[in-house]
N, C-alpha and C positions, 0 to 999 in steps of 0.2 A: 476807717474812712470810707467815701464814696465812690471814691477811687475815680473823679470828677476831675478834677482839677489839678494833674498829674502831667509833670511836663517826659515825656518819655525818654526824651534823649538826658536828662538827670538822675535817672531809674539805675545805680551801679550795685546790685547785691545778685547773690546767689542763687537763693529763693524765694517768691515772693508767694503770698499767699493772697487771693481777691474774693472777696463777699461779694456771691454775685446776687444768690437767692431767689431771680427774680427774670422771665427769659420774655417778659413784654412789658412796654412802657408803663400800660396800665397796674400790674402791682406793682414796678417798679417803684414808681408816684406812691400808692398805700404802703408800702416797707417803708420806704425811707422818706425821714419826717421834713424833710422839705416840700413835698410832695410836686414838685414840679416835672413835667414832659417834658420827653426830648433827655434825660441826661442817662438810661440806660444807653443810648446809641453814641454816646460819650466815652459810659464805660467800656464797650465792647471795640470800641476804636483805638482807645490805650492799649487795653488788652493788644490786641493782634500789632498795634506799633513795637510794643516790648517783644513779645515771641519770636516778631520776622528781625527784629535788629541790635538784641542784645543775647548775650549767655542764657541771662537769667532762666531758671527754672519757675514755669509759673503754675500753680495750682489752684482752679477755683473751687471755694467753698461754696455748698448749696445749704441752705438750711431749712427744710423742711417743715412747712406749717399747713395749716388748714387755707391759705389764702393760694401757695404756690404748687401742691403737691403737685396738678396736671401740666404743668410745667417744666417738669423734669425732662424731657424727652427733647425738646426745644432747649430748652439748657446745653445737654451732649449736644447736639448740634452746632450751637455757637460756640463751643469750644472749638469742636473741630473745624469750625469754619478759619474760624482766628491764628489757628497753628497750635493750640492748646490740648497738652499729652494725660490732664488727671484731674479730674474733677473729683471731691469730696463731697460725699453726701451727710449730711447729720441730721437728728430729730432735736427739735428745737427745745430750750430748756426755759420755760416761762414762769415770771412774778406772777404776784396777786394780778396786777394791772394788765397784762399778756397773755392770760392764761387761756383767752379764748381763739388763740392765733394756734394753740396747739392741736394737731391732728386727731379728729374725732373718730368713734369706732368702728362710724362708717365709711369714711372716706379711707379708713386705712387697710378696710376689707379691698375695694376700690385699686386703692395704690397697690396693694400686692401684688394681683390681676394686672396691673399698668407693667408693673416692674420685671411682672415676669414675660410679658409681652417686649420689651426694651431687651431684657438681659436674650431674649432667642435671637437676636441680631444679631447681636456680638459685634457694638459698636466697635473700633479701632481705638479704642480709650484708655486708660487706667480709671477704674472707680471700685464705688465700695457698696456696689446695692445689694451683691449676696448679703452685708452685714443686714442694712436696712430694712431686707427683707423675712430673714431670720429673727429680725428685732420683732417687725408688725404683724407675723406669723403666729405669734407665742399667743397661749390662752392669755384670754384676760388684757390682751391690749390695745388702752384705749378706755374700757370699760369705768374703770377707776382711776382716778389721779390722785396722786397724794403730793404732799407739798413736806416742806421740812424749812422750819420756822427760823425767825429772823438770831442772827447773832451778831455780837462784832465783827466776823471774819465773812460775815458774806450776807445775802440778802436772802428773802423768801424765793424759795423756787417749787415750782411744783414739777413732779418727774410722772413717770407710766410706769414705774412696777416700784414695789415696795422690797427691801430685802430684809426686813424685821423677824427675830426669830432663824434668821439662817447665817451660819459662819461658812464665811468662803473664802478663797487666795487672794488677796490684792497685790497686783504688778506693778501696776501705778507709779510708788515711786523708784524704782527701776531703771523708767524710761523719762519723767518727765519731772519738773519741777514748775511750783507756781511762787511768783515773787508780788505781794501787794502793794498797796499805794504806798505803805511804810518805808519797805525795802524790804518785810519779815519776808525768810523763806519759810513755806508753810507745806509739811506733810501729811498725808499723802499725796491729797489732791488740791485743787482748788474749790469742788464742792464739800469735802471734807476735811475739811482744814483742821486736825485736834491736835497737831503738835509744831509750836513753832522751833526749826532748826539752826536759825542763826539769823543775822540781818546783813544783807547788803549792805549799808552805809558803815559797818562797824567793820568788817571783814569782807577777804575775797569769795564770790560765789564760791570758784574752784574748790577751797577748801574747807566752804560748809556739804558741797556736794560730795567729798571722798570724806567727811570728818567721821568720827567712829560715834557718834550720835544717830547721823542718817543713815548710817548701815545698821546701825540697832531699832533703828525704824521701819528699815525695809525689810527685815528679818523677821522683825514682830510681823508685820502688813500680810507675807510671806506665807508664813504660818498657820494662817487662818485670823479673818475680820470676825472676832463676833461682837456683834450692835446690838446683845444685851449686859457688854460692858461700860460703863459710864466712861472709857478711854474712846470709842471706837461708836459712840452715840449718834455720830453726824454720818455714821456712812450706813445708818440704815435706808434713805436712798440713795443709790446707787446710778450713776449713770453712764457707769466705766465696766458692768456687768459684761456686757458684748464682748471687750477687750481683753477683758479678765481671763475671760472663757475661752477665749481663739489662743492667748497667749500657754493656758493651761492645755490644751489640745495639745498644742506643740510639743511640750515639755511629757506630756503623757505617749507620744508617738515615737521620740526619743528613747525614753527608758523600755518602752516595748522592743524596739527594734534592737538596742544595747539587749535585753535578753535573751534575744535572738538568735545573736552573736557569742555569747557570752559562751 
């Protein structure tokens, strides 16, 4: 949602997540397809009525394209203007139809340079630009896009790195589940949907999430993806790479330090 038309004092949850994407009227209006002025200063006014007058936890998402990337710096700001403790940064995952909204190879030399300029402040924040910066760092990004073709379980998307030819650890479903229009619960991911685990409308989530299917899912996942298996075909792009890899550092830093000891 727009997050427009939001009576604040109705607002009763824990956490709430807000798509901001956008830190001036003007792309405001081009993102979102109503395209009318005046309703980012809408958005930004719920915002701060929620942070000064309820619990709620609020995090805003940014989503990064080629229309907002110089933006971002103005973004951290109206967080902090609002009372707002965490902003999320993501690179945007575009169709056939959007694919030119995705960050080109030049602007994302560009943002680096932005990002590295922002991160020596050391806003008062919580974000995540070390990731996004580590993402737009890597050879080859930007350069090529590859796409991963229409199925039932989801639409064409085009990503920035290919992982074809490489087997890796997927954490994925570990930590997260994706549930479709059906009810299927679908692992690992939501971009790589190859195994359906149960359906919501037939059973409890709770017990497709502990069943001994999605543990033999996550086991496999675990062990190594390779996507020159016809099981594991859809997670030749990858867009959980980032996470994958921070979550494997971890677990790699662990076992060193247990040797340590040991």
């Amino acid at each position: 949602a727009d997050f427009v038309n939001i009576d604040a004092k109705t607002v009763d949850v824990d956490w709430l997540r807000v798509n901001l994407s956008a830190a001036t009227e003007k792309t405001y209006s081009k993102i979102h397809t109503n395209g009318k002025r005046g309703l980012l200063k809408e958005v930004i006014r719920n915002i701060e009525n929620i942070t000064k007058n309820h619990h709620t936890r609020v995090t805003v998402v940014f989503i990064i394209t080629e229309l907002n990337w110089k933006e971002i710096e103005k973004a951290i700001r109206i967080c902090l203007e609002t009372g707002v403790k965490e902003i999320a940064f993501k690179l945007m995952e575009a169709s056939e139809e959007t694919k030119s909204l995705i960050l080109s190879h030049s602007s994302a030399r560009k943002l680096q340079k932005l990002i590295e300029y922002i991160m020596a402040k050391e806003y008062r924040i919580r974000h995540n630009l070390n990731e996004i910066l580590e993402t737009i760092s890597a050879e080859g990004f930007g350069k090529d896009k590859v796409a991963i073709k229409k199925t039932r379980l989801h639409n064409d998307r085009y990503f920035y790195f290919s992982s074809q030819n490489k087997k890796y650890a997927c954490y994925i479903p570990w930590f997260y589940s994706y549930i479709d229009v059906h009810g299927r619960v679908i692992a690992p991911c939501d971009n790589g949907g190859t195994m359906v685990m149960g359906n919501v409308k037939k059973e409890g989530f709770r017990n497709i999430w502990f069943s001994d299917k999605y543990m033999k899912a996550r086991i496999a996942a675990k062990n190594g993806i390779d996507v020159n298996k016809k099981r594991w075909q859809q997670c030749r792009y990858c867009t959980n790479i980032g996470f994958n890899k921070s979550v494997q550092d971890i677990i790699d830093k662990h076992a060193a330090a247990k040797e340590q000891t040991a």
